[in-house]
PAKOLKOL-301123 format. One line per 8 residues: number of its first residue (from 1); for each residue x, y, z of C-alpha. Coordinates in steps of 0.5 Angstrom, whole numbers. Each point is the difference from the previous one (the first is absolute). Layout:
N
NUM) X:Y:Z  ...
END
This chain:
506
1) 40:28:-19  0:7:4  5:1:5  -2:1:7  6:3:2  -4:8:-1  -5:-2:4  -2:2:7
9) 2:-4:6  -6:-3:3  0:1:7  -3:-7:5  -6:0:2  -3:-1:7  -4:-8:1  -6:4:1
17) 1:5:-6  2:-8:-4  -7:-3:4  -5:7:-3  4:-1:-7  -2:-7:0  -7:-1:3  -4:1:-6
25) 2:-7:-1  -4:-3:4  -6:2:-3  2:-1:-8  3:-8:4  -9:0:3  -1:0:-8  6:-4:-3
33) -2:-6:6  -7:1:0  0:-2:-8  5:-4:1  -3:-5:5  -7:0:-2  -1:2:-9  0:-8:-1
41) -5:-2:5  -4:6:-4  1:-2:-6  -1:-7:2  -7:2:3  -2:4:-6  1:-7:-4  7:0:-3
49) 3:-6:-1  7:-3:4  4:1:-6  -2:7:-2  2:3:6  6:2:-3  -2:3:-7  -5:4:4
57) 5:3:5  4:1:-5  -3:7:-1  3:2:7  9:-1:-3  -3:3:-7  -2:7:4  6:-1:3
65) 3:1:-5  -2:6:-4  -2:4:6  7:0:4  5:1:-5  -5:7:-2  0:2:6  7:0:2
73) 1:4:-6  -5:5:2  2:0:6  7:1:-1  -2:7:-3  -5:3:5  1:5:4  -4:4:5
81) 2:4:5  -6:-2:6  -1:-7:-3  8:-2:-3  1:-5:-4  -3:-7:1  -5:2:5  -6:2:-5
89) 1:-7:-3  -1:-4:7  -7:4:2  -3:-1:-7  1:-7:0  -2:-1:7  -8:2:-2  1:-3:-6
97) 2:-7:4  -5:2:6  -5:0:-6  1:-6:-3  2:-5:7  -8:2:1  -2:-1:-7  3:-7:0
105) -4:-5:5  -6:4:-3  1:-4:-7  -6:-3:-2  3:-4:-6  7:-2:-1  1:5:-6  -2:5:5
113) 6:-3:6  6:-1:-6  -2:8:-3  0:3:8  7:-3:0  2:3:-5  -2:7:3  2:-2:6
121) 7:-3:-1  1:6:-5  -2:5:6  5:-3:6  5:0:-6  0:7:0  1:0:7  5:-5:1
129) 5:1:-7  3:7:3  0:-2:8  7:-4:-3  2:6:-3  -1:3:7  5:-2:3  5:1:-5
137) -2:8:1  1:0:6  4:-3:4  9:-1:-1  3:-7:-2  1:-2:6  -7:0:3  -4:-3:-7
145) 0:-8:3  -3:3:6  -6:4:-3  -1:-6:-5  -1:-4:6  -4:5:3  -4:0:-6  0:-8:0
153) -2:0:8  -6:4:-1  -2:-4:-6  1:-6:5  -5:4:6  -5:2:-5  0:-7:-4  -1:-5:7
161) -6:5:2  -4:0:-7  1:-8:-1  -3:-1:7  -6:4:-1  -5:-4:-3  3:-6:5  -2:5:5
169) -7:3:-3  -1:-8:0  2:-2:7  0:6:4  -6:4:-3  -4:-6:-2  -2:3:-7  -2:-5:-6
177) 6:-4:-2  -4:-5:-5  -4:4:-4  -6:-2:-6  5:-3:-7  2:6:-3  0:5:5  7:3:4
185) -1:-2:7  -2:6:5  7:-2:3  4:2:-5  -4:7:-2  1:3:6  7:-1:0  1:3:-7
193) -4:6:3  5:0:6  5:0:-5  -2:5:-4  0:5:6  7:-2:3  3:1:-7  -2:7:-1
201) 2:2:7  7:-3:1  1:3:-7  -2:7:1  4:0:6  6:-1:-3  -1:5:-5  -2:6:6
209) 6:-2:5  5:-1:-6  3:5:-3  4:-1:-7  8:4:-2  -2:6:-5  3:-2:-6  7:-1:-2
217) 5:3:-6  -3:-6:-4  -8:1:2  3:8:-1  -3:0:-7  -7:-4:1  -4:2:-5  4:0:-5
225) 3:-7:1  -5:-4:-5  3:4:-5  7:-3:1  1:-5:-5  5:-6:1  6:-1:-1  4:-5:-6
233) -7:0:-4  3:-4:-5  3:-5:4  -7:0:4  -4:0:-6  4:-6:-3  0:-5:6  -8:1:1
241) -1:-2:-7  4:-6:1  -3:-1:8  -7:1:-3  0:-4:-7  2:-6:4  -5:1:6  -5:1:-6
249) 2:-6:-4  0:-4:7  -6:2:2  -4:-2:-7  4:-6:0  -3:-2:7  -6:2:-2  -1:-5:-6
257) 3:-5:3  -5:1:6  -5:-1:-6  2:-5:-3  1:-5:5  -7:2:3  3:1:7  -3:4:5
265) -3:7:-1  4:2:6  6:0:-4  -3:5:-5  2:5:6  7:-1:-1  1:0:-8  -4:6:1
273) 4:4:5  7:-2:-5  -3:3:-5  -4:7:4  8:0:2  3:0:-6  -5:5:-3  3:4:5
281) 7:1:-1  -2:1:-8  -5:6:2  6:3:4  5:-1:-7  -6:4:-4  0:5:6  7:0:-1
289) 0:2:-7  -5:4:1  5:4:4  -5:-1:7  5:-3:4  -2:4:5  -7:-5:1  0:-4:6
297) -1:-5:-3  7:0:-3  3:1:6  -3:-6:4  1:-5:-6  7:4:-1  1:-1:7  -3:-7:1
305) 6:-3:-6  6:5:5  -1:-2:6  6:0:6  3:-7:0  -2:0:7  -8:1:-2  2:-7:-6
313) 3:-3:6  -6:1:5  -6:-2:-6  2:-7:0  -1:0:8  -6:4:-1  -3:-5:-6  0:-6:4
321) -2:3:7  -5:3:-3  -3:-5:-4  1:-5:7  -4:6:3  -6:1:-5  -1:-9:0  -1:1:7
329) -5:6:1  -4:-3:-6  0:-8:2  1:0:7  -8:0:2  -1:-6:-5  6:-3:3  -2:-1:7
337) -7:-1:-1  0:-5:-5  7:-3:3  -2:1:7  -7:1:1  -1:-5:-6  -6:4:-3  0:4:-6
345) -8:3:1  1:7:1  -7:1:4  2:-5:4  1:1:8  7:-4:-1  2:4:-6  -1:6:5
353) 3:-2:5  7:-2:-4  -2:7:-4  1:3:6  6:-3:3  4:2:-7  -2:7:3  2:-1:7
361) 7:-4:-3  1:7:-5  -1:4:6  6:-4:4  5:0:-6  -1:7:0  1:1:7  6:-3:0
369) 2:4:-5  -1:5:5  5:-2:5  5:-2:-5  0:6:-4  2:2:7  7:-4:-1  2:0:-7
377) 4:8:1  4:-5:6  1:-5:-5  1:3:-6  6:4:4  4:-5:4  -1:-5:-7  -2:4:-7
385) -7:1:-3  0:-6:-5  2:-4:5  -6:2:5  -4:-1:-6  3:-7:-1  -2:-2:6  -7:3:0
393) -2:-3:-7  3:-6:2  -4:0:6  -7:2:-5  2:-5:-4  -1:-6:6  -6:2:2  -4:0:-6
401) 3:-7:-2  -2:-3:7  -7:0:-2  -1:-5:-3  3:-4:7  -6:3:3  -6:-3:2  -2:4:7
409) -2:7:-2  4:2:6  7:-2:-2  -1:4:-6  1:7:6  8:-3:-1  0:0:-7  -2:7:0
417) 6:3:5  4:-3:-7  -4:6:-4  0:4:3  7:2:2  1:-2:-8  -6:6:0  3:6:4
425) 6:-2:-4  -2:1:-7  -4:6:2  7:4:2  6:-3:-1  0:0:-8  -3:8:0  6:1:4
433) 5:-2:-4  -3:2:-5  0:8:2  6:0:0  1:0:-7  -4:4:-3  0:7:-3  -4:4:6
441) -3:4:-5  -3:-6:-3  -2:-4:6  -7:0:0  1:-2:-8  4:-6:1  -3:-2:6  -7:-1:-5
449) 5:-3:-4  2:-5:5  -7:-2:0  0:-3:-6  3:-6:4  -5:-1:5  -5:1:-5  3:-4:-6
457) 1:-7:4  -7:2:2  -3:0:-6  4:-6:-2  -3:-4:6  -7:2:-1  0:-3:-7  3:-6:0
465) -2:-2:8  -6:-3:-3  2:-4:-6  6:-3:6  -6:-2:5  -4:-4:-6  6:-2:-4  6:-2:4
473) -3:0:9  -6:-4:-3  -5:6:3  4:0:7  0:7:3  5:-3:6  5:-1:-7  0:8:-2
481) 2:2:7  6:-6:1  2:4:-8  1:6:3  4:-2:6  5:-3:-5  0:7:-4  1:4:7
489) 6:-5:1  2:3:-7  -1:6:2  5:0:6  6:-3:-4  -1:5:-6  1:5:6  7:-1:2
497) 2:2:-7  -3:7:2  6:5:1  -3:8:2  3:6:-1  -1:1:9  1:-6:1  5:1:7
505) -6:6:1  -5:-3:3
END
């Protein structure tokens, strides 16, 4: 890990500076939310099956995946003079996401719907992955948490205003909230379309009011920086081999297993995902040998198996948290309509209204996000950061197992005040422990690594949710969400565990 000592002392920046830097966070958060909220009630509509869900969404975590380790490492080499490092990277992901979020209600068959997610996911991906580098560009130590939370404040704002929009449209606007089977209700369309504008604008605004540092000692030699291979490529190639042959083995070994009991088909993804990842870490060996270690890929798989110990400690934090998340977002509209609104018809007028209600609540979590965003930096300084995280996740934790205690709509406003302080929590405070940890010259890089742990609870989720609706919560959707909170609750114990390098600076 290089030093930072070399480097330039960053200088504080003024709140608006901060707010300009941030700002484009709205908009990839009116994606992210919108997506979010409604990419169920999509599915559904266009005849998907409640116990599906999962394995469609799936195709969001798996973009996840590839697409932002790949451009963290190309952002952390690129440099222009007018444009800067990241900047690029935030305007192309933009138009592609705008495109996408007015392709997606516009689905006229639910192959169509899950592939405009891909695009889509992937697009908001390129955008987002170097927002979190950013801040580690620019801003000293001392004020990481505060640009963090910034970012989860704009998330908040953009969130509660994207998942209000199709209740408006409904409501307000008096557009069709009850279209003909197999069709996207008017409602949502428009909000997409909103969306798609909010999403370029607020990007686009930071990438023309912010301006980025020229390149430091370390970015001195861009262009020749792809050459340069690792060190130890021994030591690297003989550890990779060993990670990636029992990834393979294990991988196999799943899969058979899956096909010898007949188990669900959702499963396969798993197997798969074991066997794809240890294919990986054998081409990176074969690069190795080759004498190619300069290749990115070897060095996503070599860093991937040499994090900082404050990166291990923060992945099982992430696992569960995410994972809880990814329950929610998923099960959360056919939770409530079938638990509360007692229905399970998609173009019902209940169903509707339930669906409607989910994007309301996801609207009010995100808005306390906003508001707690606000005072995590206060206590994280007067207590620690993993014990502002403790607390935030224990927080999200309740919230999410009070809903199988509900039975008026209403009251589920409550449990929503849970998450969303666990919400604003996750967005921010691992990002700023984490900052501090690592090589500056690699921010971008680590910080897309650091995906995998958002990512891979995802993909996880998303295979084996189905099989524990059908097999062990007898097809209750009530029972994932509970399931979550309990992996929320886990989350927060494994936080006190955390120990980051600026841990005093926040």
């Amino acid at each position: 890990m290089s030093s930072t000592s070399a480097l330039s002392p960053k200088p504080k920046l003024s709140f608006w500076q901060i707010w300009n830097m941030s700002f484009g966070f709205l908009g990839i958060q009116f994606g992210f939310a919108l997506q979010n909220a409604n990419t169920s009630r999509i599915f559904e509509t266009l005849g998907a099956e409640p116990s599906s869900l999962a394995l469609f969404w799936s195709a969001a975590p798996i973009t996840g995946l590839i697409v932002q380790p790949i451009i963290g490492f190309y952002s952390d080499r690129t440099w222009h003079p007018t444009w800067g490092r990241r900047r690029p990277f935030f305007a192309i992901g933009a138009v592609l996401a705008s495109l996408g979020l007015c392709l997606m209600p516009n689905a006229y068959a639910l192959w169509m719907a899950v592939g405009v997610l891909w695009i889509m996911d992937a697009s908001i991906n390129i955008s987002m992955e170097p927002f979190r580098a950013f801040v580690g560009d620019m801003l000293p130590p001392s004020q990481r948490t505060t640009g963090f939370a910034m970012q989860s404040f704009f998330i908040g704002i953009g969130a509660i205003v994207a998942s209000f929009l199709p209740y408006i449209f409904t409501n307000w606007v008096g557009l069709d909230n009850t279209p003909e089977p197999g069709q996207i209700s008017e409602s949502v369309k428009y909000s997409f379309y909103i969306g798609a504008f909010m999403l370029f604008t607020a990007v686009m605004w930071t990438v023309f009011t912010t301006k980025e540092y020229p390149p430091e000692p370390h970015h001195a030699n861009l262009k020749n920086r792809e050459k340069r291979k690792i060190d130890d490529e021994e030591g690297t190639k003989a550890k990779l081999q060993k990670v990636g042959g029992l990834l393979l083995l294990l991988g196999i070994v799943i899969t058979w297993i899956i096909n010898y009991l007949e188990l669900e088909k959702e499963l396969y993804v798993l197997g798969a995902g074991l066997t794809i990842f240890g294919l990986v870490h054998l081409l990176a060996v074969l690069y190795i040998r080759q004498g190619r270690s300069y290749l990115g890929l070897v060095h996503i798989v070599k860093d991937f198996n040499t994090m900082p110990k404050t990166m291990v400690q923060l992945s099982y934090v992430q696992f569960f948290s995410w994972f809880a998340l990814f329950s929610m977002w998923i099960y959360t509209t056919p939770a409530v309509t079938s638990y509360i609104y007692n229905t399970n018809e998609p173009s019902s007028s209940a169903y509707n209204d339930g669906a409607d209600w989910v994007s309301l609540l996801f609207g009010i979590y995100n808005g306390i996000a906003a508001l707690a965003a606000l005072l995590l930096p206060v206590i994280a300084k007067y207590t620690s950061r993993r014990v502002a995280h403790f607390i935030a996740l224990t927080c999200g934790g309740i919230g999410l197992i009070s809903f199988i205690f509900i039975s008026d709509p209403d009251m589920l406003l409550f449990s929503m005040i849970g998450v969303g302080i666990a919400w604003a929590s996750i967005l921010s405070i691992p990002y700023a422990m984490l900052s501090g940890s690592l090589p500056p010259e690699k921010m971008g890089y680590y910080m897309g690594v650091f995906n995998f742990f958002i990512v891979i609870p995802q993909i996880i989720a998303s295979t084996v949710l189905g099989f524990l609706l059908k097999t062990a919560f007898g097809g209750q959707s009530i029972y994932i969400i509970v399931f979550g909170g309990v992996c929320m609750l886990i989350a927060a114990l494994l936080s006190l565990r955390v120990r980051s390098s600026e841990e005093v600076t926040v």
